[in-house]
N, C-alpha and C positions, 0 to 999 in steps of 0.2 A: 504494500500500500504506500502510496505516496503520500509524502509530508511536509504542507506547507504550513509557514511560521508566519503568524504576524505581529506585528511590534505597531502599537499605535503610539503617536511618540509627539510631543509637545515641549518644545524647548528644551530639550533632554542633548546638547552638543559633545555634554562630558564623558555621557557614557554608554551612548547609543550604538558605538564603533564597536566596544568592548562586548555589548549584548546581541550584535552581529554576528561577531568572529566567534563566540561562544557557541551560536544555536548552530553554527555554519554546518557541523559535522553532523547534525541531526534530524537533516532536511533534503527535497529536493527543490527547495523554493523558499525565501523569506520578502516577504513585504513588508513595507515598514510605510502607515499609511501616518502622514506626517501633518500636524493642523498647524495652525497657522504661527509658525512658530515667528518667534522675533528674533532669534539667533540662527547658527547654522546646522541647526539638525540634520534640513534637509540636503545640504552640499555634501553632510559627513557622512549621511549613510548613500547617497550616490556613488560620494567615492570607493563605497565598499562592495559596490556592482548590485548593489540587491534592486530590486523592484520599488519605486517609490511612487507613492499614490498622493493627492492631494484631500482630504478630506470638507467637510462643509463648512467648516468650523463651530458645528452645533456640541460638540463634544467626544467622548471617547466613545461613545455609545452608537453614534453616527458614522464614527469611524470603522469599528466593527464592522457594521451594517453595511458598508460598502466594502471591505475587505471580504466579508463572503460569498459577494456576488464576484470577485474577481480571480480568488483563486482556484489555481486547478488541481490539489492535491485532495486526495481523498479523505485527509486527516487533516483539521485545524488545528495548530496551538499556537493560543494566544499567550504573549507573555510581556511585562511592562517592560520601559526603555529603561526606570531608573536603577536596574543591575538590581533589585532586591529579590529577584529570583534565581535560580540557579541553573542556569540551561542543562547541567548535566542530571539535571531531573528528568530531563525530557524522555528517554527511553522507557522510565518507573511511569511515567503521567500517561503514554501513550500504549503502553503493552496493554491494559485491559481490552482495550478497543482491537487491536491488530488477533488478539486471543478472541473472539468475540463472544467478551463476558459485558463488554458496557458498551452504549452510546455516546456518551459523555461520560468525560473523568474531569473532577477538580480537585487540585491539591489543595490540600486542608491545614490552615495554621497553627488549627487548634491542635492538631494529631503531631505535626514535626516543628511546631513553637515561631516564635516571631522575636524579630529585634525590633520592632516598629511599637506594636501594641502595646505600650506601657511603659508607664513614666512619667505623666503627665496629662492634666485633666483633657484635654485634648484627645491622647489616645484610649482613655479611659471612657470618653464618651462615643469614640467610634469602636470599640469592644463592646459596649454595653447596646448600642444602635445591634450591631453584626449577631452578639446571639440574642436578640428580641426577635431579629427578622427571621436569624435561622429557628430557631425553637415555633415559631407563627407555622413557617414551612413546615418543618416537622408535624406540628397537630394539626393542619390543616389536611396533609397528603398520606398521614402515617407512614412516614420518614423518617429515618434517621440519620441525620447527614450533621455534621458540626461544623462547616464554614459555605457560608452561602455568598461572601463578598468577594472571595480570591480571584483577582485576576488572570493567576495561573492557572490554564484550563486543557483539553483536547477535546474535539470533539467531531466526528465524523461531519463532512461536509454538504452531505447528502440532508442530513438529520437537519445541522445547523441551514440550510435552506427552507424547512420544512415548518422552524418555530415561527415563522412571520414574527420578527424581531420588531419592535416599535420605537423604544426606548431611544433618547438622544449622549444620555450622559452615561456615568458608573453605573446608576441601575439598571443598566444591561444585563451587569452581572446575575445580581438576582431571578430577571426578568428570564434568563437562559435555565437555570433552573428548575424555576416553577414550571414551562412550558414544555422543557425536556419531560419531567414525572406527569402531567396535565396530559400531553400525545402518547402517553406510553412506552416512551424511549427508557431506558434502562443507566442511570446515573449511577457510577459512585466515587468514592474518594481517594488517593492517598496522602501520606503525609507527606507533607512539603515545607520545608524551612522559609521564614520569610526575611530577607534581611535587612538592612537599614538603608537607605538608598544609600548610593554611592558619592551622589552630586546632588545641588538644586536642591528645589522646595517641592511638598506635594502640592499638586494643584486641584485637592479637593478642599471646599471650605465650609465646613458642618453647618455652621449659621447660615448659610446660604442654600443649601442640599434637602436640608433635613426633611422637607415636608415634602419633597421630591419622592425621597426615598418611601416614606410612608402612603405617600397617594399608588404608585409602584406595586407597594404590598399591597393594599385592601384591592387594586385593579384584579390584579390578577389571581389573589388567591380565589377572588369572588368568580 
């Protein structure tokens, strides 16, 4: 099966190259669909020959949403630009699927820990946000699944055509899940270490997001 990567990527110059050359060996294709960044994202992943898309700049979620229409690998995995993931997970994230035990695999933070989630009221209230949503999922689908936010994901790209995606921003994420268990497609997880970005800021902003996220849940659990 073939394996295409995508990297949606927003001002990320520092360490976009590095999360290139890492997925390189684990693919036969990476895109890297780039919004509207103010730096040189998009010149640096050029230079590293990959596939570079332009996004709407509605969000990471919009970006998705066009990166699935465009790749040609029978297996998706998505993963951030800012290095806090570990591309040499990607064989552990993608064997359920090539085995065909799952549809969808997401690495789970809760199961192989995080350097991001804690420390500070800030990550404390996006821990507390991520399992309200996941445990919602859980009792709503009879599920048991412990991270429902991870960006780290695979997911066949047949399937991923099939969720009619909506979502513009981060709750894609969740929006992929609920939709994958909803059609019958078969989800599960492994552990995935999540690590401190490498560079830059994150550009999620809770006071901004929040009731995004919750309108999100009640949409789609209903």
């Amino acid at each position: 099966m073939k394996v295409s990567i995508v990297i949606p990527a927003l001002n990320e110059e520092q360490t976009i190259g590095r999360v290139i050359e890492g997925c390189r060996k684990y693919c036969n294709e990476i895109l890297v669909v780039n919004g509207p960044s103010a730096d040189n994202t998009a010149e640096v992943a050029a230079a590293h020959g990959v596939r570079l898309i332009q996004d709407n700049g509605k969000g990471k979620g919009a970006a998705i949403r066009e990166a699935i229409k465009q790749v040609t690998g029978d297996i998706i995995v998505f993963i951030d630009a800012d290095g806090s993931h570990d591309p040499d997970d990607i064989p552990r994230l993608i064997e359920p699927i090539i085995t065909g035990e799952a549809d969808h695999v997401t690495g789970s933070r809760l199961l192989g820990g995080s350097s991001e989630l804690h420390g500070g009221f800030d990550e404390f209230f996006r821990l507390m946000g991520s399992a309200f949503i996941t445990a919602c999922i859980n009792w709503r689908y009879r599920v048991r699944i412990s991270d429902s936010q991870n960006g780290f994901r695979a997911i066949k790209t047949a399937v991923a055509r099939k969720l009619t995606l909506k979502e513009n921003i981060t709750t894609i994420e969740q929006e992929m899940i609920m939709k994958t268990i909803k059609k019958g497609f078969t989800l599960t997880e492994i552990p995935a270490h999540e690590y401190k970005r490498q560079a830059g800021v994150s550009k999620i902003r809770l006071t901004k997001v929040w009731f995004r996220y919750i309108y999100s849940l009640v949409k789609y659990l209903i």
